[in-house]
C-alpha positions as CSV (number, residue, x, y, z in Angstrom):
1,X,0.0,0.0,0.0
2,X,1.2,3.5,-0.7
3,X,0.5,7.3,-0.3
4,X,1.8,10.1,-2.6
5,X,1.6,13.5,-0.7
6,X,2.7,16.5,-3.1
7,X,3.0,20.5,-2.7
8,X,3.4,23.1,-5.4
9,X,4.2,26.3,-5.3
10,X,6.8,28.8,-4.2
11,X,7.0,26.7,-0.5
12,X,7.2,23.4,-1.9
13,X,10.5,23.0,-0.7
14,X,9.9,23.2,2.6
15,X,7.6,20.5,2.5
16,X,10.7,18.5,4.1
17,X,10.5,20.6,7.2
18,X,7.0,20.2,7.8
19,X,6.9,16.5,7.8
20,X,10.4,16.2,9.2
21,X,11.8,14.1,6.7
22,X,15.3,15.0,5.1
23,X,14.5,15.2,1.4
24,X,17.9,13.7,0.7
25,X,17.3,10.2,2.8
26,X,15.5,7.2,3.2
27,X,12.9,6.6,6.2
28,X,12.6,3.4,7.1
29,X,10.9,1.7,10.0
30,X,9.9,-1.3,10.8
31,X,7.7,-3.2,13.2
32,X,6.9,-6.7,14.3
33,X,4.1,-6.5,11.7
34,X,4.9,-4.4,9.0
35,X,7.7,-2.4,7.3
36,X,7.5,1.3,6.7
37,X,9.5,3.0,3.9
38,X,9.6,6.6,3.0
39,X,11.2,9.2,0.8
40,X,11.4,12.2,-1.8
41,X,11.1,11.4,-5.4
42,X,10.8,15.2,-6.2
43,X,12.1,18.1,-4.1
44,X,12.5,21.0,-6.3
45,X,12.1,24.9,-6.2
46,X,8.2,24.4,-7.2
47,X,7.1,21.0,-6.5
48,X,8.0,18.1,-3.5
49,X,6.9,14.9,-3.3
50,X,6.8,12.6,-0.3
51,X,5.5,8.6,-0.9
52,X,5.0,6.3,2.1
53,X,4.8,2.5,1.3
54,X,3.7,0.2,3.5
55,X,4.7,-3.6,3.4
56,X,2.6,-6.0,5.8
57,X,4.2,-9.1,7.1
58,X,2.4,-11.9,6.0
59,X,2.9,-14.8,8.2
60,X,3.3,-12.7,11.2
61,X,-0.1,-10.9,11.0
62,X,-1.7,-14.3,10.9
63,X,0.9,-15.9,13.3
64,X,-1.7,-17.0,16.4
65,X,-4.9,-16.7,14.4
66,X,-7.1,-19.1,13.6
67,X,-7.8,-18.4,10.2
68,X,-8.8,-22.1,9.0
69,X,-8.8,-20.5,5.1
70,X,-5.5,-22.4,4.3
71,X,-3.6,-19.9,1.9
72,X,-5.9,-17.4,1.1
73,X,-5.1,-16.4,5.1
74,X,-1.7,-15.4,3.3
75,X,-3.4,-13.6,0.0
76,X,-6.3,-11.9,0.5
77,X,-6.9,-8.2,-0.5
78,X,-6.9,-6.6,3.5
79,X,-3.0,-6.6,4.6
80,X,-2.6,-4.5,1.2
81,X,-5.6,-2.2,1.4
82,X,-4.0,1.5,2.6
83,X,-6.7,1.6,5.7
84,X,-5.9,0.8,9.5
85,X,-2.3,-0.3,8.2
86,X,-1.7,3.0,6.4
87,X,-3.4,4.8,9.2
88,X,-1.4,3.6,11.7
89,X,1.7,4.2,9.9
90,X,1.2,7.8,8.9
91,X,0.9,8.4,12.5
92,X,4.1,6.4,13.6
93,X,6.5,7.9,10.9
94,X,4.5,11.9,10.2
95,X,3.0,12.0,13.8
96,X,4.8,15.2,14.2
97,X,3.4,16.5,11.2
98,X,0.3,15.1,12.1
99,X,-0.1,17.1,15.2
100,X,1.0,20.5,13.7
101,X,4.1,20.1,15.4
102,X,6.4,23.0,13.6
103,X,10.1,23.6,14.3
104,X,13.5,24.2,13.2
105,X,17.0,24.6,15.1
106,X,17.6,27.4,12.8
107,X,15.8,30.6,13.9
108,X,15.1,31.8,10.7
109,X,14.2,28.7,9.1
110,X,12.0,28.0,12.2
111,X,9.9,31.5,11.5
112,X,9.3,30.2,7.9
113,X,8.1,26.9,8.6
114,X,6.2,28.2,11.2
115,X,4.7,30.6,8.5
116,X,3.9,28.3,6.0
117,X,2.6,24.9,7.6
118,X,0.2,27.3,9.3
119,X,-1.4,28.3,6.2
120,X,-3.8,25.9,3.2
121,X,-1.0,24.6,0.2
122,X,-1.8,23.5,-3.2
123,X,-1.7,19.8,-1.6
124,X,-2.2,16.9,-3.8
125,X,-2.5,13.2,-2.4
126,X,-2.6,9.8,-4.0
127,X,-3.3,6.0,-2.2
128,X,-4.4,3.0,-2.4
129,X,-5.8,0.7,-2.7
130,X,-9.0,1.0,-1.1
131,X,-11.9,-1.2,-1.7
132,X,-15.5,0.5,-1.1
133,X,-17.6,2.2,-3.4
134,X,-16.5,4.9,-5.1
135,X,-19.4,7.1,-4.2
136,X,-18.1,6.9,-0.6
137,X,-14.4,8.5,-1.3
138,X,-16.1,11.9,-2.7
139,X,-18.6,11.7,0.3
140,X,-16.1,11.7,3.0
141,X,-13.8,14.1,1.7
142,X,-15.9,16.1,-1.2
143,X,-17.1,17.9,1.9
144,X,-14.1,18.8,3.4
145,X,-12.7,20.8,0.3
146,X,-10.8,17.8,-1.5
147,X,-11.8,17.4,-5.5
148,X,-11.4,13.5,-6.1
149,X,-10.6,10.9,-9.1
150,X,-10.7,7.0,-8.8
151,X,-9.0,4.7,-10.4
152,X,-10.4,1.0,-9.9
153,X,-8.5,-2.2,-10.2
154,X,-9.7,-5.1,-10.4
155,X,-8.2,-8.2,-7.9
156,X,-7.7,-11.5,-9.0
157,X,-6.1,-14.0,-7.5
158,X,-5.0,-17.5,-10.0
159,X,-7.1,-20.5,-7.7
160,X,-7.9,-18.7,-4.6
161,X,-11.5,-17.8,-4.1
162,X,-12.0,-14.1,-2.6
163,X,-14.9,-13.2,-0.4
164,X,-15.5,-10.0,-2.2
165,X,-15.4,-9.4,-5.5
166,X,-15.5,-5.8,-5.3
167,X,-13.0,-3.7,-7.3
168,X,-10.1,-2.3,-5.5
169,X,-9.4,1.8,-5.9
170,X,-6.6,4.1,-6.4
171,X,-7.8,7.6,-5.4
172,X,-6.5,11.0,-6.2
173,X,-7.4,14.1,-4.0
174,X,-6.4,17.5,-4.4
175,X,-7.3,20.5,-2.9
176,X,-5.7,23.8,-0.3
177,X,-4.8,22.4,3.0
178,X,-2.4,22.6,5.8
179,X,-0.2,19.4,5.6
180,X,-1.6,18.7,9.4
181,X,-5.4,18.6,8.3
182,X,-4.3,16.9,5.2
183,X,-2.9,14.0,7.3
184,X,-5.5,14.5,10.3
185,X,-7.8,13.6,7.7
186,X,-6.6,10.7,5.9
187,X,-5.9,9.1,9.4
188,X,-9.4,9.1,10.3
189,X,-10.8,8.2,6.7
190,X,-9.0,5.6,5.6
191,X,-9.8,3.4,8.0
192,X,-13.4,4.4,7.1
193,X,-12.9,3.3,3.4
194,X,-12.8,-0.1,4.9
195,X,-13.6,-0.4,8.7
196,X,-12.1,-3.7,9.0
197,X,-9.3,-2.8,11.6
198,X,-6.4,-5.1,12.0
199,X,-6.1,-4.1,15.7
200,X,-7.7,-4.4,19.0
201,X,-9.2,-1.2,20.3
202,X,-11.3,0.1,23.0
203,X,-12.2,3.4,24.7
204,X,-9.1,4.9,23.6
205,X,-10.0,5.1,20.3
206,X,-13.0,7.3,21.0
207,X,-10.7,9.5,22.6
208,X,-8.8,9.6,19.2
209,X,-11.1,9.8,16.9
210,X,-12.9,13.1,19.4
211,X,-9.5,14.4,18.9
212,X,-7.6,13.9,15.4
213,X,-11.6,14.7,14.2
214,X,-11.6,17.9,15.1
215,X,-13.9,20.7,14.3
216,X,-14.4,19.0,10.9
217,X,-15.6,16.0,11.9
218,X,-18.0,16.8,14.5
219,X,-19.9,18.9,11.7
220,X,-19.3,16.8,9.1
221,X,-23.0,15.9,7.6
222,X,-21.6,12.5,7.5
223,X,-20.5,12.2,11.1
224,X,-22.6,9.1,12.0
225,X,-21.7,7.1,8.9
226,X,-17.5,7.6,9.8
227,X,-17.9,7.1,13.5
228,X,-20.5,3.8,12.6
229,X,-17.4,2.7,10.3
230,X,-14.4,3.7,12.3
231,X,-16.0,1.8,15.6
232,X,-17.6,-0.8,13.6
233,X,-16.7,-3.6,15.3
234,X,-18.4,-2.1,18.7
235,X,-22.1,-1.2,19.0
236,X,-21.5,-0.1,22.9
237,X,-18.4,2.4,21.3
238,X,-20.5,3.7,19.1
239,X,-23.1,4.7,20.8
240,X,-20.7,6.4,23.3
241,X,-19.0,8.5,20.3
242,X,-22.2,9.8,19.3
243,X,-23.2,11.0,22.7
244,X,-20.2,12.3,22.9
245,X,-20.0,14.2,19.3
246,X,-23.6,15.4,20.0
247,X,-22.7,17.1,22.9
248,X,-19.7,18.5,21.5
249,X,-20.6,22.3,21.5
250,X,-21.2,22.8,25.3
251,X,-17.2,23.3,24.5
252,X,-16.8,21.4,28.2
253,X,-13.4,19.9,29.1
254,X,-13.0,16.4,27.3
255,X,-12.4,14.0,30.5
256,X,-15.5,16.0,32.0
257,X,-17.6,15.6,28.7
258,X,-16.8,11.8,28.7
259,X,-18.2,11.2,32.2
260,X,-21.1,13.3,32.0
261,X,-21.9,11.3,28.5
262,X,-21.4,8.1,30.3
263,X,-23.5,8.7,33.2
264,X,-26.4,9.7,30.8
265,X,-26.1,6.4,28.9
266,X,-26.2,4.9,32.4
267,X,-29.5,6.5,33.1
268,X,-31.3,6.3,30.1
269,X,-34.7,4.2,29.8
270,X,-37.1,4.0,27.2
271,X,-39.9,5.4,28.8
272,X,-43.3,3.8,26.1
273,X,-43.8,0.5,27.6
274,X,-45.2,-0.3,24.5
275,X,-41.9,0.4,22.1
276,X,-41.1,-2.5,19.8
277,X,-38.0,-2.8,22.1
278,X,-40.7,-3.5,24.9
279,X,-42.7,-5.7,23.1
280,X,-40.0,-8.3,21.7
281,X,-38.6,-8.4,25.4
282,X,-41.7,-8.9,27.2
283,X,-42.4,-11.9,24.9
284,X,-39.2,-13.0,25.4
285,X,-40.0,-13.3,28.8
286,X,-43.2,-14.8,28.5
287,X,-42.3,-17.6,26.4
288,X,-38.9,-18.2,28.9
289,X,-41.4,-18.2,31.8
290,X,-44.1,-20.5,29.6
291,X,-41.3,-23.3,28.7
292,X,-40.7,-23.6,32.7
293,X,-36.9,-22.7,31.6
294,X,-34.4,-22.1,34.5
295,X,-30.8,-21.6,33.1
296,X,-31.0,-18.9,30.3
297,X,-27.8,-17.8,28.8
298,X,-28.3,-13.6,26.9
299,X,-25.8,-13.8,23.6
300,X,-25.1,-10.1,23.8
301,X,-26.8,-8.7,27.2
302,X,-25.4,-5.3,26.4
303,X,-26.9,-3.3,29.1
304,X,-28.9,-6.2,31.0
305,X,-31.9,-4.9,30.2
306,X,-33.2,-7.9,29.5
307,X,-31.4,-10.2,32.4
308,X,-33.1,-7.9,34.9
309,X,-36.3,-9.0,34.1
310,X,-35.4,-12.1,33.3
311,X,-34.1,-12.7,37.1
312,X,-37.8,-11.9,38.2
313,X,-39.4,-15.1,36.6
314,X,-38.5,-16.8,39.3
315,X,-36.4,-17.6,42.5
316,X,-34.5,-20.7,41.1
317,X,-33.1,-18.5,38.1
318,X,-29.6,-18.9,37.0
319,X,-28.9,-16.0,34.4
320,X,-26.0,-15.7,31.9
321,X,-24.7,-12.7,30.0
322,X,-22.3,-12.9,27.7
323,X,-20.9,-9.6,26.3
324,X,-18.2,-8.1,24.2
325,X,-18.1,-5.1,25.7
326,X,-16.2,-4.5,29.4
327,X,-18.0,-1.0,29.8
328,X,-21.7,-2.4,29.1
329,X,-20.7,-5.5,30.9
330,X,-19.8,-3.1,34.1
331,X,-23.3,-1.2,33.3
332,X,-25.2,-4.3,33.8
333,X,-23.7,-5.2,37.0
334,X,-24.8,-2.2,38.4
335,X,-28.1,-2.5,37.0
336,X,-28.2,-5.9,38.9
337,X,-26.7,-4.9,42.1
338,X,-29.5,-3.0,43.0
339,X,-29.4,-3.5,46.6
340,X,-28.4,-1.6,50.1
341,X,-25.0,-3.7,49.8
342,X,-24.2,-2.9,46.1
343,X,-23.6,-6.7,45.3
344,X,-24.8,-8.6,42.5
345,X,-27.7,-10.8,42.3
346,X,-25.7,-14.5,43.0
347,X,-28.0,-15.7,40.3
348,X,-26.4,-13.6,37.9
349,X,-22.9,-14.1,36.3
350,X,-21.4,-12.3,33.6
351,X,-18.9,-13.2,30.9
352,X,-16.7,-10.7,28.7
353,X,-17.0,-13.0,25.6
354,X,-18.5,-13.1,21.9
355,X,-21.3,-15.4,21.1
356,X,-19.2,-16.3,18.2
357,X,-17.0,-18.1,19.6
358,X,-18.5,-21.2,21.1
359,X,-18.0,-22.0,24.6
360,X,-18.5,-25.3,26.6
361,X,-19.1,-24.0,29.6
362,X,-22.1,-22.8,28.4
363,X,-23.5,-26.1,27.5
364,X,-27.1,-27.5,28.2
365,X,-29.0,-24.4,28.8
366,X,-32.4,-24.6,28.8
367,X,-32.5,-21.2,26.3
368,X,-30.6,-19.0,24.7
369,X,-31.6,-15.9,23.9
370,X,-29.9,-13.2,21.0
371,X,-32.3,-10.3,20.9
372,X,-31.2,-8.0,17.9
373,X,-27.8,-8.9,18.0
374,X,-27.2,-11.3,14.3
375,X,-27.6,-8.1,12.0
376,X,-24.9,-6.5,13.4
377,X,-22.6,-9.7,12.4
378,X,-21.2,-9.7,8.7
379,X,-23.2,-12.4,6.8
380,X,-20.1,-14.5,5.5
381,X,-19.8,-15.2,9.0
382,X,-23.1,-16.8,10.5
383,X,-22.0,-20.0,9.7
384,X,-19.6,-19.7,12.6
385,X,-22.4,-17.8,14.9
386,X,-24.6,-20.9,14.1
387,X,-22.2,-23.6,14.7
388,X,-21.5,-21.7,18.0
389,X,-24.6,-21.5,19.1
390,X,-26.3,-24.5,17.9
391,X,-23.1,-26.9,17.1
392,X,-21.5,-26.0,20.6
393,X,-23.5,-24.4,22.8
394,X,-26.8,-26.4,21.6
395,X,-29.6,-25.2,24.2
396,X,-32.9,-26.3,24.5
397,X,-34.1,-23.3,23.0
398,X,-32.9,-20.6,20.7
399,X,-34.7,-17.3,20.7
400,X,-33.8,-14.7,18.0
401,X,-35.2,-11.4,16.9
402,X,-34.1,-9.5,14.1
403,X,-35.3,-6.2,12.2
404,X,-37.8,-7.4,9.4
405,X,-36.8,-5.5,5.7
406,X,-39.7,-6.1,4.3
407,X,-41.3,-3.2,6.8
408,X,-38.7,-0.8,6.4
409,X,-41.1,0.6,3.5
410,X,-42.6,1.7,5.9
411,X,-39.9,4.0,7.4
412,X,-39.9,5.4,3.7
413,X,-36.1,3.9,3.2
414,X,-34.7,2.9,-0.3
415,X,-33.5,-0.2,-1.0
416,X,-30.1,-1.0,0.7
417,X,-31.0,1.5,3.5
418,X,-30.9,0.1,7.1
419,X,-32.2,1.2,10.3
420,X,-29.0,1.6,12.2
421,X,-25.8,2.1,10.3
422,X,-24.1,-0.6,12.1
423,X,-26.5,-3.2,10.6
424,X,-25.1,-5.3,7.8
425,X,-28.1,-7.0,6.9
426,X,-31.9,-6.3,7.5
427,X,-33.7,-9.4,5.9
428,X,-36.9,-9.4,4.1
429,X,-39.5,-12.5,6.0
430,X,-38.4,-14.9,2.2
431,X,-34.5,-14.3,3.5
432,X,-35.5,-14.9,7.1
433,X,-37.0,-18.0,6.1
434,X,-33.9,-18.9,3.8
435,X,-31.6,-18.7,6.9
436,X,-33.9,-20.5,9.4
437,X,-33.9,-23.3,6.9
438,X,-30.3,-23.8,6.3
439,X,-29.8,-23.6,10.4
440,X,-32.8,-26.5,10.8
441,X,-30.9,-28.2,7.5
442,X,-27.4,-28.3,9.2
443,X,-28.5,-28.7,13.2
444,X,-30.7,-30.6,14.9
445,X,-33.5,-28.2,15.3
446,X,-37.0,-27.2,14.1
447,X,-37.8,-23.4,13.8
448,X,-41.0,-21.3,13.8
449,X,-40.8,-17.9,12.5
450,X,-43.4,-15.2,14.1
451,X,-43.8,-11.1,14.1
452,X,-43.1,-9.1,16.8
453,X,-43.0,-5.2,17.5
454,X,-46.2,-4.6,16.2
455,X,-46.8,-2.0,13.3
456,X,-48.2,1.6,12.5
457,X,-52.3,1.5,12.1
458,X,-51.6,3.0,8.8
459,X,-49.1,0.8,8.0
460,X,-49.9,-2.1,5.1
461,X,-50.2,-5.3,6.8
462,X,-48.5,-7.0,3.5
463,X,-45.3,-5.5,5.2
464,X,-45.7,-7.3,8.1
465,X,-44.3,-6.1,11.6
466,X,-41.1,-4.5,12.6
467,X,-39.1,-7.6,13.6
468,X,-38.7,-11.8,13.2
469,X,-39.0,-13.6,16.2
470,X,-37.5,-16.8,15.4
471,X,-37.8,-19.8,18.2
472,X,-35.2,-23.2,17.4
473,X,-36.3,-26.3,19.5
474,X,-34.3,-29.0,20.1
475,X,-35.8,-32.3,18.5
476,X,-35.8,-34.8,20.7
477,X,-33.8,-37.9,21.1
C-alpha cells in the first residue's frame, strides 16, 4: 500500500520541514508486523513529493490466528488495502506532522516553517488501494474541500477464491490544505474506506477519533456514517462517540464531557412501555417463563436490560450474559446490584465473551436468547455464529429477533438503506425463512418464524411487523 503527498508552489521545498523528513534520505521503520518506507522522489524549487509505502508481514499478521482459510489467510486483499495499516503508519512515521508540530533549530528557518505549515497549500494526495464504493471516497472528503478521481482495479487472485469481488481503488485528492489537516484527515478516513481494523481497540479510540476529528468532523453531515465505520466492530463504542459528538458544543473539558456522557447512557430508559423494544422483550420473557426454563444464557446482554427482568421469573433462576463489551458489561452489573449492599444478584454471572465463539461451559441451557444482535454480524460469518450457538453451545431453545426488511417501507427507506448504520443485513421475512432453513438443514433443530413489535395503524399489513422472532427447539432424542 502507498500514499503520494505532493505541494506546489513557491514553499514546496519546505515541504521536508514540515513532515520532518530530510528530502535527501531514506525513512525506514519497521515493526513486528509491518515495514514502513519513506522518501522524496521530487524536491524542487516548485514542486515536492513525499511517498509512504507500506509492506505487511504476511505470516506474522496471521501468526496466532485461527484463520482455518488455508492460503488465502496469506493472500487476501486486506494486509494490502491502505486503511488501519496506512493509518497507523502515517501516524508512527508523520506524527509530528500530524499534530502540527512545527520547528527548526535554525531561527530563521523555524519562522518560515512556522509561516507556511500554518497556512492551506496546493496539496495533492494519491493512495491506495481502497476497496469501497467509489461514491463513498467523494462523500467523506468532497465535503471537506478535496476534489477527487478514482482509479479501480480489479483483484484477481490464480485459484484462490476471494470473499468480495469488489474492485479495489486508487484515489487522487487535491485540494488547499495545511499538511496537518491533510494528514488529520486521511488518518481518520482511511480506515473508514474499509472499517475492517487489523487491531484491538477500546475506549481509547473514541478518545482519538474526538481528537484527530476535530472541528471538521464533529460537523461533518456525515459524522454518523464515519464514527459507525471507524468503531464498527463495537455497537457499545459507538453509541458512546455519538453521545459524545452530539454534545460536543457545550465546549466542556473532554475528561468532563466523557463522564457526564457516560453517566447519561447509564441513566437512560425508554420510557413507552409499549416500544417495539418492549414488546419483543416482554415476549421473550413470557415464552422463557411459559417453557418452565431455568438456566438462560443472553448472547449479547449489552446493558442487562433484559437479564433484569429475566431474574424476576423466578427464585431458582440462574442467568447468563455474555458480552463483548467490558463497559456495558460493568453497566449491567450495576443494574443488577440493586441492593443496600451494592452486590450482584448471586443468580447472575457475567462473561466478557462473543457469542461467536463457542464456549463449553455454556452447554445444556435450557435457552438462549440473541435479541437484535445477528444483524450487526457480517453475513459470511453466520455459519460460525450458528455452529456456535447451535453446534456448541446447543440449548434447549434458541430465541432470536431480528429487524424485518420487508417493513422498512414503511420507514420510507430505499433499497439497501438500514435502520441503524451498524447493521449489515436487515432481511426481508423470504430471507429470514432462507436462513432458518439452512440452520434447521445443518442442526438438529426445528424453527417457527413469528412477528413481533407490532406496526403503524396505517401501515400495510402486507409489510408485516417491525421484527422476526425466530424460536429453534431442540428435537428430541
Amino acid at each position: 500500500m502507498f500514499l503520494s503527498l505532493s505541494v506546489s508552489g513557491e514553499h514546496a521545498s519546505d515541504l521536508g520541514f514540515i513532515l520532518y523528513k530530510h528530502p535527501d534520505r531514506v525513512f525506514e521503520k519497521s515493526t513486528p508486523k509491518h515495514r514502513i518506507t519513506g522518501f522524496f522522489p521530487v524536491n524542487t524549487a516548485d514542486r515536492a513529493e513525499f511517498c509512504l509505502a507500506v509492506e505487511v508481514d504476511q505470516v506474522e499478521r496471521v501468526r496466532g490466528v485461527n484463520w482455518d482459510r488455508g492460503i488465502a489467510s496469506y493472500v487476501e486483499p486486506m494486509p494490502f488495502l491502505a486503511a488501519s495499516h496506512m493509518s497507523q503508519a502515517l501516524s508512527s512515521a508523520l506524527g509530528s506532522a500530524m499534530n502540527g508540530i512545527l520547528a527548526s533549530k535554525d531561527p530563521a528557518i523555524d519562522a518560515r516553517v512556522k509561516e507556511v505549515g500554518a497556512k492551506p497549500l496546493p496539496i495533492t494526495i494519491k493512495v491506495g488501494p481502497v476497496r469501497c464504493n467509489p461514491d463513498m471516497i467523494d462523500v467523506l472528503f468532497g465535503e471537506l474541500g478535496w476534489t477527487s478521481t478514482v482509479e479501480a482495479h480489479e483483484l484477481a487472485v490464480p485459484n484462490v477464491e476471494v470473499d468480495d469481488d469488489r474492485p479495489l481503488h486508487v484515489f487522487t485528492l487535491t485540494g488547499d490544505a495545511t499538511v496537518s489537516s491533510a494528514l488529520t484527515q486521511l488518518y481518520v478516513l482511511l480506515p473508514v474506506l474499509d472499517p475492517r481494523r487489523h487491531y484491538f481497540y477500546d475506549e481509547s479510540e473514541v478518545r482519538k477519533l474526538f481528537d484527530k476529528g476535530g472541528d471538521w468532523l464533529k460537523t461533518h453531515s456525515s459524522r454518523d456514517l464515519i464514527i459507525s465505520r471507524y468503531l464498527s466492530k463495537s455497537r457499545e463504542l459507538r453509541e458512546y462517540a455519538r453521545q459524545l459528538f452530539g454534545r460536543f458544543q457545550e465546549k466542556k473539558d473532554l475528561d468532563e464531557l466523557i463522564a457526564e456522557t457516560e453517566e447519561a447512557m447509564r441513566d437512560w430508559e425508554d420510557p413507552d412501555d409499549n416500544s417495539p423494544h418492549q414488546q419483543r422483550h416482554s415476549r421473550i420473557v413470557g415464552d422463557i417463563s411459559d417453557w418452565g426454563a431455568r438456566n438462560v444464557i443472553d448472547l449479547g446482554c449489552g446493558e442487562g436490560k433484559l437479564l433484569e427482568r429475566l431474574v424476576r421469573i423466578a427464585p431458582d433462576m440462574r442467568v447468563v450474559g455474555i458480552e463483548p463489551s467490558a463497559r456495558e458489561i460493568e453497566r449491567a452489573r450495576k443494574k443488577l446490584s440493586n441492593n443496600p449492599g451494592k452486590t450482584l444478584d448471586p443468580r447472575v454471572q457475567f462473561v466478557h465473551g462473543s457469542a461467536m465463539y463457542g464456549d463449553e461451559r455454556f452447554k445444556g441451557f435450557d435457552a438462549a436468547v440473541l435479541s437484535e444482535v445477528i444483524e450487526h454480524v457480517d453475513e459470511d460469518r453466520l455459519s460460525l455464529l450458528a455452529r456456535s450457538v447451535f453446534g456448541i453451545m446447543a440449548p434447549r431453545r434458541v430465541i432470536i429477533t431480528t429487524p424485518n426488511g420487508d417493513y422498512n417501507k414503511v420507514f420510507g427507506f430505499k433499497s439497501g438503506e438500514f435502520r441503524h448504520a451498524d447493521h449489515r443485513f436487515e432481511w426481508t421475512r423470504a430471507e429470514c425463512h432462507a436462513w432458518v432453513d439452512s440452520v434447521v438443514a445443518a442442526y438438529d433443530y426445528e424453527a417457527e418464524v413469528t412477528p413481533v413489535g407490532g406496526r403503524n395503524p396505517e401501515a400495510d399489513e402486507a409489510n408485516g411487523e417491525i421484527s422476526h422472532y425466530i424460536v429453534f427447539t431442540k428435537k428430541e432424542g
